[in-house]
C-alpha positions in Angstrom: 141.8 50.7 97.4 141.6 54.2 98.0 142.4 56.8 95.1 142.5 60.3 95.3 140.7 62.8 92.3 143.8 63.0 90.1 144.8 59.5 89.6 140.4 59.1 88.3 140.8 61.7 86.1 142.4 60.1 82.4 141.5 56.5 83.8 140.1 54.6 80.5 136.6 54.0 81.0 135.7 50.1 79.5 132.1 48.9 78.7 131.7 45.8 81.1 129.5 43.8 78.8 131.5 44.6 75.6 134.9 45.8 76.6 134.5 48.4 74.8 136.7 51.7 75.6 134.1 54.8 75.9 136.9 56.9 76.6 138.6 58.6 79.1 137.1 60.3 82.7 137.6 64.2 82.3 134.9 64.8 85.5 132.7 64.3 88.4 129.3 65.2 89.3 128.9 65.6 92.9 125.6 65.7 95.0 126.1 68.4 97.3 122.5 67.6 99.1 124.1 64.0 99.8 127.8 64.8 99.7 128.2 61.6 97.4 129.3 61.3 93.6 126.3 61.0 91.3 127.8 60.7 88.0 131.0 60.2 86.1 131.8 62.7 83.0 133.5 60.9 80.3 134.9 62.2 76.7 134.4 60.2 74.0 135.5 61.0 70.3 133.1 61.5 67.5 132.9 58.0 65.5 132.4 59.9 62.1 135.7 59.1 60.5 137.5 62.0 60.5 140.8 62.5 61.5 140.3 64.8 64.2 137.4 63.6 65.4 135.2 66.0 67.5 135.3 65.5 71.1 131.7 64.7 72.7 131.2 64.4 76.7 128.7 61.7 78.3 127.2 61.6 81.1 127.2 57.7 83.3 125.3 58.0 86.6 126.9 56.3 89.3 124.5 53.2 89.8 126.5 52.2 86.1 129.8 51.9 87.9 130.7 48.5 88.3 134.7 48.8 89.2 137.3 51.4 89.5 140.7 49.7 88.9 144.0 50.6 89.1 144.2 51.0 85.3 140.6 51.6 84.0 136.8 52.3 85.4 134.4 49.0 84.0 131.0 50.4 83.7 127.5 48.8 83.0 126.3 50.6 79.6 122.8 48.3 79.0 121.3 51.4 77.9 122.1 54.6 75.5 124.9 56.9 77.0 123.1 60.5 77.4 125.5 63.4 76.1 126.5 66.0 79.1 124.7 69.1 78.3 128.0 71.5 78.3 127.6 75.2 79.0 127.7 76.9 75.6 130.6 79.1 74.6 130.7 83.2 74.4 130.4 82.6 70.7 127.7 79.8 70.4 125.7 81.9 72.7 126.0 84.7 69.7 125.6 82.6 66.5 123.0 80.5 68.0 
């Protein structure tokens, strides 16, 4: 099956062993040294209870892919999802 960029991005992404929904793919991480993908970016909302829950991103390195389906990404999550370090903001920088 071939896919292009745009039909990854908003694909579901499922815990294998649980199924589980993480949440959705919002980006890649690309090798440039290799010219491979290395990781997959995926949001996942805040589990605290509130009603809008804060939006976190994680990062799942590409040896965790199991399948990429036509509806959702299965991924192997054995092990604690490390949160993508995002660039701070203008006004983070400041207050921080």
């Amino acid at each position: 099956m071939k896919c292009s960029m745009m039909e990854l991005l908003e694909k579901p992404v499922i815990n294998a062993a649980t199924g589980e929904r993480i949440g959705n793919l919002c980006d890649v991480e690309i090798d440039t040294q290799t010219a491979s993908i290395s990781a997959f970016i995926v949001v996942v909302k805040s589990k605290n209870g509130s009603l809008l829950g804060k939006c976190e991103k994680v990062c799942i390195d590409w040896c965790n892919i199991r399948v990429i389906g036509k509806d959702a990404i299965l991924v192997d999550c054995c092990t604690e999802l490390k949160q993508f370090a995002a660039p701070k903001s203008f006004l983070d920088k400041i207050w921080n």
